[in-house]
PyMOL CGO cylinders between C-alpha atoms (Angstrom):
from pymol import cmd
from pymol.cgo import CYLINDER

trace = [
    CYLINDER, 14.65, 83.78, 121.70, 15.10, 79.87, 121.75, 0.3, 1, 1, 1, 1, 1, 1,
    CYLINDER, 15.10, 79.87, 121.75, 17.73, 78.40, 123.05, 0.3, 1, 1, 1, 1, 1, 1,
    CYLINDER, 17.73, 78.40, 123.05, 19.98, 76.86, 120.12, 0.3, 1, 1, 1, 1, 1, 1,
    CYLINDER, 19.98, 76.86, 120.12, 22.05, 73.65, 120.76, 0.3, 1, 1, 1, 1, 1, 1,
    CYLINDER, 22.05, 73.65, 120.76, 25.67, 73.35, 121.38, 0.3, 1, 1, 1, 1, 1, 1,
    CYLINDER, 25.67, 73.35, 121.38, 27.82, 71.42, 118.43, 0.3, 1, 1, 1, 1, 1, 1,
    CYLINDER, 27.82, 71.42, 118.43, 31.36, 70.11, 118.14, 0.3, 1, 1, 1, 1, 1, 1,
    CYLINDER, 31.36, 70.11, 118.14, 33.35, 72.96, 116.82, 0.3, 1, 1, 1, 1, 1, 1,
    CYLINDER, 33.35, 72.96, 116.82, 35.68, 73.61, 114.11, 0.3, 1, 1, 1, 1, 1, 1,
    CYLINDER, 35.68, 73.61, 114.11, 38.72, 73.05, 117.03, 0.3, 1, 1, 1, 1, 1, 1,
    CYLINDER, 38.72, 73.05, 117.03, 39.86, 69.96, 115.98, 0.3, 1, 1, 1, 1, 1, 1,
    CYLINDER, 39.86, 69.96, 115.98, 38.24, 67.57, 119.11, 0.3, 1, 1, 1, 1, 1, 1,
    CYLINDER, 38.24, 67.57, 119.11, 40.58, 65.06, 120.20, 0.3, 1, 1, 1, 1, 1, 1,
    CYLINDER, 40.58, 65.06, 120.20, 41.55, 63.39, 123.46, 0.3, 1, 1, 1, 1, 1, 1,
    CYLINDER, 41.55, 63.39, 123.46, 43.30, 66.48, 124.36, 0.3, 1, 1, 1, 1, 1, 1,
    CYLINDER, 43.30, 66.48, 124.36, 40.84, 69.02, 123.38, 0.3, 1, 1, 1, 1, 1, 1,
    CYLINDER, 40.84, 69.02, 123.38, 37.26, 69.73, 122.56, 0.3, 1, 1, 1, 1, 1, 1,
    CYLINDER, 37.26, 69.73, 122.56, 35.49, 72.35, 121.73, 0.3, 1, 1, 1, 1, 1, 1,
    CYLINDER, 35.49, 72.35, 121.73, 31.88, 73.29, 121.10, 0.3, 1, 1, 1, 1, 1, 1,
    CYLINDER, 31.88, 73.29, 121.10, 29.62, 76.12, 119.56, 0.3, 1, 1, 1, 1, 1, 1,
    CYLINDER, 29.62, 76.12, 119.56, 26.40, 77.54, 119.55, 0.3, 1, 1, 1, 1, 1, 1,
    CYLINDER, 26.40, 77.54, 119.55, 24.59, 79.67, 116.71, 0.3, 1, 1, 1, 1, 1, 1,
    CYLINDER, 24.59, 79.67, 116.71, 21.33, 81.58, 116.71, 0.3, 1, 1, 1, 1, 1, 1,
    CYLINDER, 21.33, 81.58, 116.71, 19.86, 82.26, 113.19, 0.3, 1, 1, 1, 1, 1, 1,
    CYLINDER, 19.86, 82.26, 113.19, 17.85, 84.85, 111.78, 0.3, 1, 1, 1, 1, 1, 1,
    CYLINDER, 17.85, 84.85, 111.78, 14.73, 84.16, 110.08, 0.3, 1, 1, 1, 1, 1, 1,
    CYLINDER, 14.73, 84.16, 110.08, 16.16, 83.36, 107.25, 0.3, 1, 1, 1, 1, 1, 1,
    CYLINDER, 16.16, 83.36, 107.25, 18.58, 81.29, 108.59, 0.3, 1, 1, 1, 1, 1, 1,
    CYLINDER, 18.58, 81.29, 108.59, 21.87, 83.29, 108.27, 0.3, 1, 1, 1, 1, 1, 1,
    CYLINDER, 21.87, 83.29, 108.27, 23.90, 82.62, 111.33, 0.3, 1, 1, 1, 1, 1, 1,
    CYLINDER, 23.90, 82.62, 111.33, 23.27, 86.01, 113.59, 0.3, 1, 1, 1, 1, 1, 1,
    CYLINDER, 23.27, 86.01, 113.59, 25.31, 85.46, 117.08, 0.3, 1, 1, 1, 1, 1, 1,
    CYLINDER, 25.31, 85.46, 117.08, 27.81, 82.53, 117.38, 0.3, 1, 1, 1, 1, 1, 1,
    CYLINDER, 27.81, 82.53, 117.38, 29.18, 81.19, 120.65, 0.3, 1, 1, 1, 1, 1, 1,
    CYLINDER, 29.18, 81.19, 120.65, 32.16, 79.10, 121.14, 0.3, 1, 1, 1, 1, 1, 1,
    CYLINDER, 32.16, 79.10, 121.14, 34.08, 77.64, 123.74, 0.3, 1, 1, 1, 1, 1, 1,
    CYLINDER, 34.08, 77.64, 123.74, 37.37, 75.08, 123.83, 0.3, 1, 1, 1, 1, 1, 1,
    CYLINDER, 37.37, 75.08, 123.83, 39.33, 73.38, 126.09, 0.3, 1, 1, 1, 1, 1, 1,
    CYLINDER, 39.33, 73.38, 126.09, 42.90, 72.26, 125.20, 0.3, 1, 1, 1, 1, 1, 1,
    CYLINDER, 42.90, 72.26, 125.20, 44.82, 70.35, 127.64, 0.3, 1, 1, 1, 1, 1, 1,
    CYLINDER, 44.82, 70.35, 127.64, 49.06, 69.92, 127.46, 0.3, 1, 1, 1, 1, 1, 1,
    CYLINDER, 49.06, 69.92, 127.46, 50.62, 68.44, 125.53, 0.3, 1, 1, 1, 1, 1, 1,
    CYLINDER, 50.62, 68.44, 125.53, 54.79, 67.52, 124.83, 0.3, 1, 1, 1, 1, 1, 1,
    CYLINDER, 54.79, 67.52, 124.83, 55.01, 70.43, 122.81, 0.3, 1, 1, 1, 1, 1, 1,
    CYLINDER, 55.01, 70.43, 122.81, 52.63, 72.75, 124.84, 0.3, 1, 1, 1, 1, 1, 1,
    CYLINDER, 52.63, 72.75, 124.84, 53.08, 72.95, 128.20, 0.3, 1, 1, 1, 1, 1, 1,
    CYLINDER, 53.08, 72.95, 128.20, 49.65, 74.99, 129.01, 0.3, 1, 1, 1, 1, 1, 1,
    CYLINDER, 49.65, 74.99, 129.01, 46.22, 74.25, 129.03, 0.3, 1, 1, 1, 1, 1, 1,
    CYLINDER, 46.22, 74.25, 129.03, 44.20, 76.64, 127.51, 0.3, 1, 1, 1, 1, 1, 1,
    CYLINDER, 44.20, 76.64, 127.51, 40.39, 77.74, 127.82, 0.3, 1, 1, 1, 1, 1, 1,
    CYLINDER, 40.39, 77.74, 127.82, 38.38, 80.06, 125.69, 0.3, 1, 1, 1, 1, 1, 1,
    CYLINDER, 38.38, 80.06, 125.69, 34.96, 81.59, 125.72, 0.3, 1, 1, 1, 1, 1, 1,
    CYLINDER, 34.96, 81.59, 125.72, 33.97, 83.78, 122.54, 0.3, 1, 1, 1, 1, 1, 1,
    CYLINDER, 33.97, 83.78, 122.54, 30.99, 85.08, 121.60, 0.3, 1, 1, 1, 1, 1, 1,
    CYLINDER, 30.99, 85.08, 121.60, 30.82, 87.02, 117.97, 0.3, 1, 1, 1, 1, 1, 1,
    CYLINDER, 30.82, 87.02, 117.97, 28.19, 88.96, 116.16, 0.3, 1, 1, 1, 1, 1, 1,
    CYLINDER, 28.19, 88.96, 116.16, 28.39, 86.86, 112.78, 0.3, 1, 1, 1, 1, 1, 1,
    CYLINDER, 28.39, 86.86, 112.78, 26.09, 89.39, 110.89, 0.3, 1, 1, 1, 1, 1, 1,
    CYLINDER, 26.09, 89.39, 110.89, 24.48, 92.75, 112.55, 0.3, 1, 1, 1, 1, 1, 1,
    CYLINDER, 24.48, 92.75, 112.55, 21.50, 92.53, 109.77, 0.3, 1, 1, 1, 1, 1, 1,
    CYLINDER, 21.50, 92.53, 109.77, 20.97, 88.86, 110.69, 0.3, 1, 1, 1, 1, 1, 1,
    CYLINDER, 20.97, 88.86, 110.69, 21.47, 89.55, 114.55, 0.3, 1, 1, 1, 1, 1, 1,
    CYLINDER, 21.47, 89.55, 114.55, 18.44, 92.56, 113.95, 0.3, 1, 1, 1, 1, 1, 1,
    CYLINDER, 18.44, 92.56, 113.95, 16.19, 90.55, 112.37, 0.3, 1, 1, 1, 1, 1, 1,
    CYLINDER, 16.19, 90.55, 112.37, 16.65, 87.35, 115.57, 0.3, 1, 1, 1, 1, 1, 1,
    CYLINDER, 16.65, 87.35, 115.57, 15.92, 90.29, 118.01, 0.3, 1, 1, 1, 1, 1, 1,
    CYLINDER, 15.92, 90.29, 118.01, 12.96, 91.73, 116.27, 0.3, 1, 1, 1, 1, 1, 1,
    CYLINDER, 12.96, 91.73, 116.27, 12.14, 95.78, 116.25, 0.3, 1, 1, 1, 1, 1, 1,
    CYLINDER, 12.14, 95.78, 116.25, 11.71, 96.54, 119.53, 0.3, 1, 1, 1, 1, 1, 1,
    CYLINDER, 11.71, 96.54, 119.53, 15.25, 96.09, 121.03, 0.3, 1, 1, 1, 1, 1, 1,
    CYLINDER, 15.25, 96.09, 121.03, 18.50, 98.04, 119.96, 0.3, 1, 1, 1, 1, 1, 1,
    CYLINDER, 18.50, 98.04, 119.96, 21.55, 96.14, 118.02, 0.3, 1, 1, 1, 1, 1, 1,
    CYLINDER, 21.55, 96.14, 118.02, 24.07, 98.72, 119.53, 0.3, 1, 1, 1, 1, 1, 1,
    CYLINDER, 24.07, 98.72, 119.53, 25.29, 96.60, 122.52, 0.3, 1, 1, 1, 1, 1, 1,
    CYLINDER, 25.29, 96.60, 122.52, 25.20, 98.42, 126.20, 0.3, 1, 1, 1, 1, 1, 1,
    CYLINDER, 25.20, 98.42, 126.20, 28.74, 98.33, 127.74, 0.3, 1, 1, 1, 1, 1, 1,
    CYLINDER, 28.74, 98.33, 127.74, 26.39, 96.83, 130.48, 0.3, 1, 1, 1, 1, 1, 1,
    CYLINDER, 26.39, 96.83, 130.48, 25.68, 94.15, 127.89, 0.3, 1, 1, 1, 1, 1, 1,
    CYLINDER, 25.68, 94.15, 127.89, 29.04, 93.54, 127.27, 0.3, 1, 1, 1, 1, 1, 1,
    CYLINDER, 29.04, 93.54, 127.27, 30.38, 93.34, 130.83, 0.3, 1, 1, 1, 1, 1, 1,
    CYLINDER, 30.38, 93.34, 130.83, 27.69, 90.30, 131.31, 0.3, 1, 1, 1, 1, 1, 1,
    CYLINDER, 27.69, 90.30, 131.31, 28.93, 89.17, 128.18, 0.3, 1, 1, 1, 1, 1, 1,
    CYLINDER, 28.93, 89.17, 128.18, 32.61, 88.97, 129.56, 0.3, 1, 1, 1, 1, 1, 1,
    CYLINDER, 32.61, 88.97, 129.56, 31.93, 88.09, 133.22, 0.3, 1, 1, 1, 1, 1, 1,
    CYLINDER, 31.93, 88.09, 133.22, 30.04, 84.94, 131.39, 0.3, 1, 1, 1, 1, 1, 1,
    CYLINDER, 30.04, 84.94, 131.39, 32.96, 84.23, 129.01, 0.3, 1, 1, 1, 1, 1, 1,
    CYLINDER, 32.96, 84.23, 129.01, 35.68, 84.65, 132.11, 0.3, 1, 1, 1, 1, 1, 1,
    CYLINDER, 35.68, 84.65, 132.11, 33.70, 81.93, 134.56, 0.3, 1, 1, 1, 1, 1, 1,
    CYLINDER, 33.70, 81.93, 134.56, 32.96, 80.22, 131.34, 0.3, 1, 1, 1, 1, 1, 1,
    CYLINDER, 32.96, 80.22, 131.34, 36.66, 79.63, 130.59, 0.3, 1, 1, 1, 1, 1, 1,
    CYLINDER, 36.66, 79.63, 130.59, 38.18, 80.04, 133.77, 0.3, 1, 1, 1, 1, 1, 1,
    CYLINDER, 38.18, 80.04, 133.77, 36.33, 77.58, 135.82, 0.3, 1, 1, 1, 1, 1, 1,
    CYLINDER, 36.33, 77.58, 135.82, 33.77, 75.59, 133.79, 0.3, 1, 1, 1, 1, 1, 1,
    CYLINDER, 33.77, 75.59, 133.79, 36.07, 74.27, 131.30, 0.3, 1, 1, 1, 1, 1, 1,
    CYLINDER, 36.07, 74.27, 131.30, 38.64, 73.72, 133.27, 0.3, 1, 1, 1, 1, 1, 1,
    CYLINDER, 38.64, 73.72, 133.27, 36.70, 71.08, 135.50, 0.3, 1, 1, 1, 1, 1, 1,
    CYLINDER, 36.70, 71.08, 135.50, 36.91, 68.97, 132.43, 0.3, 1, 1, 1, 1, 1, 1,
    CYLINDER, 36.91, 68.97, 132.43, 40.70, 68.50, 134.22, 0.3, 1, 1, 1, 1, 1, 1,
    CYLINDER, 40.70, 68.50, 134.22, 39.72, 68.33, 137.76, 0.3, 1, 1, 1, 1, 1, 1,
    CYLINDER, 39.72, 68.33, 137.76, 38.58, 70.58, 140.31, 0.3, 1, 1, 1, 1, 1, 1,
    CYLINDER, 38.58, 70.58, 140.31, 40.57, 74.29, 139.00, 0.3, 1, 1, 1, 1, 1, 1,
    CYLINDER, 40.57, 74.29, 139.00, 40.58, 75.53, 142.69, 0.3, 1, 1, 1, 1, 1, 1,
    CYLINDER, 40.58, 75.53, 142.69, 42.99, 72.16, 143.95, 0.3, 1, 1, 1, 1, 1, 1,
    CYLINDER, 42.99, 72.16, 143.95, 44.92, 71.82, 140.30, 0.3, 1, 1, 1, 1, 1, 1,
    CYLINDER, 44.92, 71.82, 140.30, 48.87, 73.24, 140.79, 0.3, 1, 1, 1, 1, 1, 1,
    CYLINDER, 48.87, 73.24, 140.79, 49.80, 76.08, 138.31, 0.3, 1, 1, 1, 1, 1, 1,
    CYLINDER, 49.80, 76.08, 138.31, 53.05, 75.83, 136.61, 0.3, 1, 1, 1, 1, 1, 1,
    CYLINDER, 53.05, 75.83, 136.61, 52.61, 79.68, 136.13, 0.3, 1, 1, 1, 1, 1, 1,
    CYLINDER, 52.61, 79.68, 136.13, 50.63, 82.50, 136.72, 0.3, 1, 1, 1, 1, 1, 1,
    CYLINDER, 50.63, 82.50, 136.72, 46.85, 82.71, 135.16, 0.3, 1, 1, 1, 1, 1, 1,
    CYLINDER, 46.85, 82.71, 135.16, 46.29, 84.67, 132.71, 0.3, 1, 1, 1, 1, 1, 1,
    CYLINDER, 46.29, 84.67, 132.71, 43.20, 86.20, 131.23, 0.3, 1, 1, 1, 1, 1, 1,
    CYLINDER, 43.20, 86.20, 131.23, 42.29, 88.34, 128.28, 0.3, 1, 1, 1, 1, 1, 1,
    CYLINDER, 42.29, 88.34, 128.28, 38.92, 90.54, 128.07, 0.3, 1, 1, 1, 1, 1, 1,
    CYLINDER, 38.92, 90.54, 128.07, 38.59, 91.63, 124.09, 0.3, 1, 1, 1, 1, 1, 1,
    CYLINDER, 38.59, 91.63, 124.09, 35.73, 93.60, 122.65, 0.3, 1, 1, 1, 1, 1, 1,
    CYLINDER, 35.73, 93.60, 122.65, 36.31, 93.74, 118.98, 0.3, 1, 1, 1, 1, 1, 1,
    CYLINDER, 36.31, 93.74, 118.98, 35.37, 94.10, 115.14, 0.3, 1, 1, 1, 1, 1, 1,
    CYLINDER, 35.37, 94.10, 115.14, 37.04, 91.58, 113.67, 0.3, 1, 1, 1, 1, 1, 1,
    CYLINDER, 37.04, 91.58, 113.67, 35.02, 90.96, 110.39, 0.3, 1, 1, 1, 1, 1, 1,
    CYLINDER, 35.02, 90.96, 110.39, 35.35, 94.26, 107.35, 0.3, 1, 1, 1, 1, 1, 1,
    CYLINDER, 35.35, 94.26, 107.35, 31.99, 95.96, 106.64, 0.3, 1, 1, 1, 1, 1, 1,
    CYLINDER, 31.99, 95.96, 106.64, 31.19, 96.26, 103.14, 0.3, 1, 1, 1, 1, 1, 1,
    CYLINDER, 31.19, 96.26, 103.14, 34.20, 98.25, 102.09, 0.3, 1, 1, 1, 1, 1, 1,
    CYLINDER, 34.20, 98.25, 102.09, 36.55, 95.99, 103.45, 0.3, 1, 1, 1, 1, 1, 1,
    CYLINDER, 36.55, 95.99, 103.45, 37.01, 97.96, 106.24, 0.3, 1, 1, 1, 1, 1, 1,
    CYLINDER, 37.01, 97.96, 106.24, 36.61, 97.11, 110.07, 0.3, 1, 1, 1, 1, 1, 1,
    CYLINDER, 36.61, 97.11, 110.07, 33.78, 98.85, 112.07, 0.3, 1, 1, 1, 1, 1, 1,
    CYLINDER, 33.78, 98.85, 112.07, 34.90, 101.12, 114.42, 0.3, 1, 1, 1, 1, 1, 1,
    CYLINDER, 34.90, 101.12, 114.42, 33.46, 99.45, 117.82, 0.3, 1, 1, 1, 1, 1, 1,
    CYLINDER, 33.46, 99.45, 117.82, 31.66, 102.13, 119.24, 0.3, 1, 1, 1, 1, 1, 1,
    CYLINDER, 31.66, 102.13, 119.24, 29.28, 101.61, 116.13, 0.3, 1, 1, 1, 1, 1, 1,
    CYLINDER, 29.28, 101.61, 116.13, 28.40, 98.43, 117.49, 0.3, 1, 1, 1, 1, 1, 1,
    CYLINDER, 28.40, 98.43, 117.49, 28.77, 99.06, 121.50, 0.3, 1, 1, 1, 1, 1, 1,
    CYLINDER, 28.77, 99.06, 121.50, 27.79, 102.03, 123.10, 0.3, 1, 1, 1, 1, 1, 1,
    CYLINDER, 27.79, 102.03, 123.10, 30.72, 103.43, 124.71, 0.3, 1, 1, 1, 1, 1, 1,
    CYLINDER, 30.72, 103.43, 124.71, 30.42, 106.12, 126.01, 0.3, 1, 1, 1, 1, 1, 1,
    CYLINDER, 30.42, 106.12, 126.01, 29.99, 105.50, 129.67, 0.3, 1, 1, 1, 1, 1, 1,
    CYLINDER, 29.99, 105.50, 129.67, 33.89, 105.39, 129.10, 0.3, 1, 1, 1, 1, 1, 1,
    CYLINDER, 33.89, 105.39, 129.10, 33.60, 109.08, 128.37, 0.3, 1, 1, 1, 1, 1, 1,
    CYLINDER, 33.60, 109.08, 128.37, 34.83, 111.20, 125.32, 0.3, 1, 1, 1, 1, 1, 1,
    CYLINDER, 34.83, 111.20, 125.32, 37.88, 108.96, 123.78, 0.3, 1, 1, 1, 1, 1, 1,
    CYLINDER, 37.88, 108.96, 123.78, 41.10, 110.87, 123.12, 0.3, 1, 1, 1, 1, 1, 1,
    CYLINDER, 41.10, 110.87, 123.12, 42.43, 108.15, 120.89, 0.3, 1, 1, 1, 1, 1, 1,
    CYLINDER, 42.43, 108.15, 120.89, 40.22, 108.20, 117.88, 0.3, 1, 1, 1, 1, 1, 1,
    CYLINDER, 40.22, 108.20, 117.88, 37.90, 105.32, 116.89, 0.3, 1, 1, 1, 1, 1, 1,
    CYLINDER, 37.90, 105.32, 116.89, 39.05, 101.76, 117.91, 0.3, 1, 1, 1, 1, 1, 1,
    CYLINDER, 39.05, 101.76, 117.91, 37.53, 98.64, 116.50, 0.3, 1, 1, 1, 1, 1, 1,
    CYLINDER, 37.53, 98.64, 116.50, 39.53, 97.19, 119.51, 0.3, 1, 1, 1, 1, 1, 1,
    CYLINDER, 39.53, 97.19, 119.51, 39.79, 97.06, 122.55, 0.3, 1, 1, 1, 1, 1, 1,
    CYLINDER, 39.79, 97.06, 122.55, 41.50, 94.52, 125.16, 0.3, 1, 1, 1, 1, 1, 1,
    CYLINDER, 41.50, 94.52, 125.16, 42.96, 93.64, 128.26, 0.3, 1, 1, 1, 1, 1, 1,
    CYLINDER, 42.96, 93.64, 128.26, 45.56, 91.14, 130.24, 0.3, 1, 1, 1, 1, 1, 1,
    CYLINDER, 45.56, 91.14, 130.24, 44.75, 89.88, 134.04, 0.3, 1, 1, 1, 1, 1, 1,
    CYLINDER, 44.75, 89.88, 134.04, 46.90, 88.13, 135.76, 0.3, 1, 1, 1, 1, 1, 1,
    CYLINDER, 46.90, 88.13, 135.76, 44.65, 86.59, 138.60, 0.3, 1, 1, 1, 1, 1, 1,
    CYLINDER, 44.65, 86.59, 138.60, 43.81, 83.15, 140.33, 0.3, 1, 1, 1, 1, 1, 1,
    CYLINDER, 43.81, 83.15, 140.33, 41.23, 81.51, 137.87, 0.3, 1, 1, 1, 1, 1, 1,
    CYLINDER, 41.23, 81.51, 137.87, 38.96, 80.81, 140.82, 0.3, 1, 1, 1, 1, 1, 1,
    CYLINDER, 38.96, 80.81, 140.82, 37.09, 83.40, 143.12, 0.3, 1, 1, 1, 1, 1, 1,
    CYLINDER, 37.09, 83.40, 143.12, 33.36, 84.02, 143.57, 0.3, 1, 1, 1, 1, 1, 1,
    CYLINDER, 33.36, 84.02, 143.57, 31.28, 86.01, 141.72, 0.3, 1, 1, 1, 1, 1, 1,
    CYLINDER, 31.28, 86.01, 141.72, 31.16, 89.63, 143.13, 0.3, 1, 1, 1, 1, 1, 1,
    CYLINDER, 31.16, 89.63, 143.13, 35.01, 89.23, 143.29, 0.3, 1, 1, 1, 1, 1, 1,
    CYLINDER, 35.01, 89.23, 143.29, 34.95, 88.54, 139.20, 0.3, 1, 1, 1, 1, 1, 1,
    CYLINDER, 34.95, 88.54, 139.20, 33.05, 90.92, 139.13, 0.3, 1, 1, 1, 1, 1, 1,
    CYLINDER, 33.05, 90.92, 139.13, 34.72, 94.20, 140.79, 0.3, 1, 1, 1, 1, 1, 1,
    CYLINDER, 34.72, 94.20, 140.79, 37.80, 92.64, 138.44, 0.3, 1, 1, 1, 1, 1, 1,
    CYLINDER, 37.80, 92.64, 138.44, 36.47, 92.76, 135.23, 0.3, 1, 1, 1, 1, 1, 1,
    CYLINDER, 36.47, 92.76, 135.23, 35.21, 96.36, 136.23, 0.3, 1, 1, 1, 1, 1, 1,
    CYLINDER, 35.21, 96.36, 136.23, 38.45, 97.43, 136.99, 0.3, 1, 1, 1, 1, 1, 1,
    CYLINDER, 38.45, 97.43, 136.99, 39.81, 95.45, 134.09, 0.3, 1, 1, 1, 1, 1, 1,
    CYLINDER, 39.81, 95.45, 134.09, 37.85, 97.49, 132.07, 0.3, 1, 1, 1, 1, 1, 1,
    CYLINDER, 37.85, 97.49, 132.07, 38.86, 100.89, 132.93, 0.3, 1, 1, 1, 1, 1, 1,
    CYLINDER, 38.86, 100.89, 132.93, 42.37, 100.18, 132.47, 0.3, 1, 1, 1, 1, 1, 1,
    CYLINDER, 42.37, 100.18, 132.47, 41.66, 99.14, 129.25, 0.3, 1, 1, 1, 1, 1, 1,
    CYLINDER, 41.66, 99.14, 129.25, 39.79, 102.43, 128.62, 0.3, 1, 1, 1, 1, 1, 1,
    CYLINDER, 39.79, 102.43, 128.62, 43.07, 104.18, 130.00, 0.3, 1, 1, 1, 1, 1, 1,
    CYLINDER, 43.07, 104.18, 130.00, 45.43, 102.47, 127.87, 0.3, 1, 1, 1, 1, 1, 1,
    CYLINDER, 45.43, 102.47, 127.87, 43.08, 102.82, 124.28, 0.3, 1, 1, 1, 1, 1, 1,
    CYLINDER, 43.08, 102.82, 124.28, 42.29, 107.07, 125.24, 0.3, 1, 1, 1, 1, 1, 1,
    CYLINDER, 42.29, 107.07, 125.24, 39.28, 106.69, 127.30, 0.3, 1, 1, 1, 1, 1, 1,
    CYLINDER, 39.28, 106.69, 127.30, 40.86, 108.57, 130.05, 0.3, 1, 1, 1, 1, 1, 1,
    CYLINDER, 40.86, 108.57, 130.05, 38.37, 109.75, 131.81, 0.3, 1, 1, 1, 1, 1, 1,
    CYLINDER, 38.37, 109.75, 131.81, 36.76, 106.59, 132.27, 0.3, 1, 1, 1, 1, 1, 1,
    CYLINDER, 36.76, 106.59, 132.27, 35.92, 105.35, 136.33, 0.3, 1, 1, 1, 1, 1, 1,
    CYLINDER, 35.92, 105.35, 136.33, 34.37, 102.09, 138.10, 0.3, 1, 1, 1, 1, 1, 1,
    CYLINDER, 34.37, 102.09, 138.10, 31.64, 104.00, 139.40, 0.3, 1, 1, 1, 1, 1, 1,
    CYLINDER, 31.64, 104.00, 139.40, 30.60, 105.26, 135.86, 0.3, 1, 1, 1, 1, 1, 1,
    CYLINDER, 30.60, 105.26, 135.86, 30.10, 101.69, 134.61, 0.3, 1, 1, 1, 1, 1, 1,
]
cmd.load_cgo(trace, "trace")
């Protein structure tokens, strides 16, 4: 696909915070995959600063048509782990830099990161998609639960570390967040 270009966002950019996105179009121009990210730095009322790294599925038909026949829409929870390894360095050390270097700054309190996969727009009905419509899940294994159109998980780590480090983290990450949403028989070596 070509690469699209990276615009202000809808974050309210100011000398404090910026934020950018990126959309990829279907033929017809309906917005099919939308990435954003934002930086927000403190301020007298907020004592954090604050990075994010999104990237939603604006319209499944849309998203089809970009991709052409030949590939699936249903998202491999292979995909999705790239997908969220790129978000995590994305908004744990890229944006940060904006600040200074994130491996020398001093943290007034613990990191914390979230990893969500989730429907967050109703299909037709006004209803959310359950997720494993949209990602296949089942390396997680049978899911005791019942559908989900969510799924997500808190880490409390260091916001810097290399890659294969990130890595083994989000893995584990994500089969505590199987545990805790009924994927219970979910393990690291089955993803």
């Amino acid at each position: 696909m070509p690469a699209a270009r990276w615009e202000r966002g809808p974050f309210g950019n100011s000398v404090r915070s910026a934020g950018y996105t990126c959309t990829i179009a279907g033929p017809d121009g309906t917005p099919a995959v939308k990435a954003s990210v934002m930086a927000a730095l403190p301020t007298t009322m907020e004592s954090t600063v604050v990075a994010c790294a999104d990237v939603l599925i604006e319209s499944p038909e849309a998203w089809a048509a970009a991709i052409g026949t030949r590939w699936d829409t249903q998202l491999g929870l292979d995909e999705v782990q790239a997908v969220l390894l790129a978000a995590w360095e994305t908004a744990a050390e890229l944006l940060p830099e904006v600040v200074g270097d994130p491996a020398s700054l001093s943290w007034a309190a613990p990191t914390t990161t979230e990893l969500r996969i989730t429907c967050e727009q109703p299909a037709g009905n006004g209803v959310r998609p359950v997720l494993d419509s949209l990602v296949d899940l089942t390396p997680f294994g049978p899911n005791d639960g019942g559908a989900r159109s969510q799924l997500a998980v808190a880490i409390t780590v260091a916001p810097t570390m290399d890659r294969a480090e990130r890595q083994r983290l989000l893995r584990e990450a994500l089969v505590h967040m199987a545990h805790a949403f009924g994927y219970v028989d979910a393990e690291v070596d089955l993803l």
